[in-house]
C-alpha positions, -999 to +999 in steps of 0.1 A: +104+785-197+104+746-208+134+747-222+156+758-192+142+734-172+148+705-199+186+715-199+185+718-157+170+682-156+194+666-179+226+684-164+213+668-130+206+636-146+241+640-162+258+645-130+238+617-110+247+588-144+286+598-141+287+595-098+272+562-104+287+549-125+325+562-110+312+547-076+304+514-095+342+515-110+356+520-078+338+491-061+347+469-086+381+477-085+386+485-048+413+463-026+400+435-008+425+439+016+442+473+033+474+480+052+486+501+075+520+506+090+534+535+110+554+566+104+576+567+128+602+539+140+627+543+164+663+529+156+677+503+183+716+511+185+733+474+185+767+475+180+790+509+176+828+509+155+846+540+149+831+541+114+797+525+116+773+511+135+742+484+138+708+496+143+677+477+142+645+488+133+614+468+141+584+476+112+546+462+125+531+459+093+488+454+096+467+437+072+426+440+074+406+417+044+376+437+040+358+419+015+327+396+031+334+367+007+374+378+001+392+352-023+421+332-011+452+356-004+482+330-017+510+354-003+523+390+006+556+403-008+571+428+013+601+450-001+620+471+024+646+500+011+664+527+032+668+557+006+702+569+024+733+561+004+764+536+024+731+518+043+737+476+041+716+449+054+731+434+078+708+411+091+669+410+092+640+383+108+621+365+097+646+342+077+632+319+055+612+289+070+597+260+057+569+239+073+549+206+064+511+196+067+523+167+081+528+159+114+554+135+121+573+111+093+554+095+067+554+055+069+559+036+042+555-005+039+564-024+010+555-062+007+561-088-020+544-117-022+547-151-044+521-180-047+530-209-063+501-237-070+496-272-091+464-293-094+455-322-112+421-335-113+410-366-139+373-379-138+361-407-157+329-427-161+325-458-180+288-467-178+269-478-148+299-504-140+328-484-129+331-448-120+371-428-116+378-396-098+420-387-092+430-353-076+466-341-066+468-302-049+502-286-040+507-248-028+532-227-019+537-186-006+565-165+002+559-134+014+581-106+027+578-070+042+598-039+041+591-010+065+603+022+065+599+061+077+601+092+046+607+125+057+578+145+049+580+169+021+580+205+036+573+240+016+585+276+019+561+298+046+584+320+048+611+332+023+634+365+025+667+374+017+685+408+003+679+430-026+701+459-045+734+442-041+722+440-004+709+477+000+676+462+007+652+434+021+623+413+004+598+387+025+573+368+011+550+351+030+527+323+021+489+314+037+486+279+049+471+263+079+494+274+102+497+312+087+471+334+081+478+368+063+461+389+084+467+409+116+498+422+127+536+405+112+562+422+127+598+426+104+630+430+122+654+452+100+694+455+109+710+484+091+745+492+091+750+531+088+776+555+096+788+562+133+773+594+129+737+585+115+707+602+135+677+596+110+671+582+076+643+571+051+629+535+050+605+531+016+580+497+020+556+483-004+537+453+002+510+435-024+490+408-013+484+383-046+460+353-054+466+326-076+438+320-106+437+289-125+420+285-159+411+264-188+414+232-171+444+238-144+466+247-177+468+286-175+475+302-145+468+341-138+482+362-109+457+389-094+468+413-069+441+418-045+458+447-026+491+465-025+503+498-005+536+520-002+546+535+031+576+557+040+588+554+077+610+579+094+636+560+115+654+579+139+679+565+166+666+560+202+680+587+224+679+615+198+653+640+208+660+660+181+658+635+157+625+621+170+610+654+167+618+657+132+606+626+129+571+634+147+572+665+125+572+643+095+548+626+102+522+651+111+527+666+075+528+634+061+493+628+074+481+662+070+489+661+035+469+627+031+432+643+045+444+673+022+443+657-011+412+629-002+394+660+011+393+683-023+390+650-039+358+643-023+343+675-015+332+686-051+304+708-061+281+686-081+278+709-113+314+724-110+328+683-111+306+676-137+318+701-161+354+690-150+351+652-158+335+664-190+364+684-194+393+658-192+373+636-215+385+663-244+418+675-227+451+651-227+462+669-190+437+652-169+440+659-132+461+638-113+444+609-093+449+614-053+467+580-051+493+590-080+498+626-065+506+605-035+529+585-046+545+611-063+550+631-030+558+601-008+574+578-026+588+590-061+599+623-036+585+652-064+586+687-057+554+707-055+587+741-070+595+721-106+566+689-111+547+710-140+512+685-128+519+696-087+524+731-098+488+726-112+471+715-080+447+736-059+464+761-037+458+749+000+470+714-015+497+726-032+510+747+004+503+717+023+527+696+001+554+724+001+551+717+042+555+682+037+587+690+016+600+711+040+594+688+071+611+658+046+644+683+041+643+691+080+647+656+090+670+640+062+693+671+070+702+656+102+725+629+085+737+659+064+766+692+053+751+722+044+772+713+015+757+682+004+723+685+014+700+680-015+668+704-009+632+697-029+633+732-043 
């Protein structure tokens, strides 16, 4: 009788060592700062040509620092990139701006200054009968003054400009006293697609980094305190069919999200146990909810052919294939039957 109960109290002492100390890892390594941005954008029509047209898209990208003592966030680099083939960059806001800590010009004076000077002094005493004392003095200064004003030096707080032989659109924006990185920043995006374009794919990744300097100023470290990838589904204004899709997309994107944090989470004690004990010995460890994510979302994997999503639990695994079919629903609208590419 002692000895199952010495096997039941170390498999609970097991279990409650490893959920520490995974819930220690992930506070050390978790983001000080989150973002958020929405699904769904509509597309502004411009300007319309026979063969294309200008549509811009307006992206609200949040920021919340959720650290209570958060470290200084030096700047964000935002990368914008519609996945549809023929899309340019036409235009896109902010544009770079530069800014000073000074207010007004800097004042400069400059003064030079010459003193000239002789003395002669000669004292002599000869006994208590006669007693000398000769002095000559003779000065002279020159001085003059230059004033001037000096433009004062200014920095980037904002810098963008195009990326992929203009396919896409980087911004990077630097904290200083008259920026703060966090809130709402709102990026203006100008595509030029075909005269027949209804709906299209816009990937976005943003890091926030910090700036470290060691051993005496010398070395200088970069840490990335935060970084997230979004996919927005733009559609043009006026298109109910298109926005549907586009709502559609969304509602599977976000179902699939509280799927796979959901069976991440909500594990039996014993049964996850014997799993992380498991993957210790076994080279095909499970696939971490962020990284089956990304996979989905951004890398755009198919639940049909990826060997590690044909691996995942079943109720994930249907609520992927519905993302994948809500993702071919909506980039068919730009599409043939021909030429559509299909996630199976």
């Amino acid at each position: 009788m002692r000895f199952p109960m010495l096997v039941t109290v170390f498999t609970l002492t097991c279990s409650t060592f490893f959920s520490a100390s995974v819930h220690a890892a992930n506070q050390d390594n978790a983001p000080e700062i989150f973002f958020d941005l929405p699904l769904v954008s509509a597309g502004v029509p411009l300007q319309t040509s026979s063969a294309s047209q200008l549509v811009d898209v307006e992206l609200r990208l949040s920021s919340m620092i959720v650290a209570p003592n958060p470290q200084r966030i030096d700047q964000w680099i935002v990368r914008c990139q519609p996945r549809q083939d023929g899309i340019q960059i036409a235009d896109y806001a902010p544009r770079t701006e530069v800014a000073s800590p000074i207010q007004g010009p800097i004042q400069v004076k400059l003064t030079d200054e010459k003193t000239e000077s002789v003395g002669l002094a000669v004292n002599g005493t000869y006994g208590d009968l006669a007693r000398g004392n000769v002095g000559a003095d003779r000065g002279s200064k020159k001085a003059e003054c230059l004033q001037y004003d000096r433009v004062a030096p200014v920095h980037a707080v904002t810098a963008s400009g195009t990326i992929n032989r203009g396919r896409g659109v980087y911004f990077k924006l630097k904290w200083t006293e008259q920026q703060v990185l966090e809130g709402e920043k709102v990026f203006h995006l100008t595509l030029s697609v075909p005269a027949a374009w209804r709906s299209g794919l816009i990937d976005v990744s943003v890091i926030a980094q910090s700036e470290k300097k060691s051993f005496g100023g010398w070395d200088r470290d970069v840490v990335t305190l935060g970084r997230a990838s979004f996919v927005v589904a733009v559609y043009r204004t006026g298109d109910s069919e298109a926005m549907a899709a586009a709502r559609n997309l969304a509602d599977a994107e976000d179902n699939l999200r509280r799927t796979v944090t959901a069976n991440r989470n909500h594990k039996n004690p014993i049964t996850g146990l014997v799993q992380n004990v498991a993957e210790l010995f076994d080279s095909k460890r499970q696939v971490a909810p962020q990284q089956l994510l990304e996979q989905l979302l951004v890398e755009g994997a198919s639940p049909h052919v990826d060997k590690q999503l044909l691996q995942l639990p079943v109720q994930t695994r249907v609520v992927a294939l519905d993302y994948c079919d809500a993702r071919e629903a909506f980039v068919r609208l730009n599409q043939s039957e021909e030429s559509l590419v299909v996630c199976h």
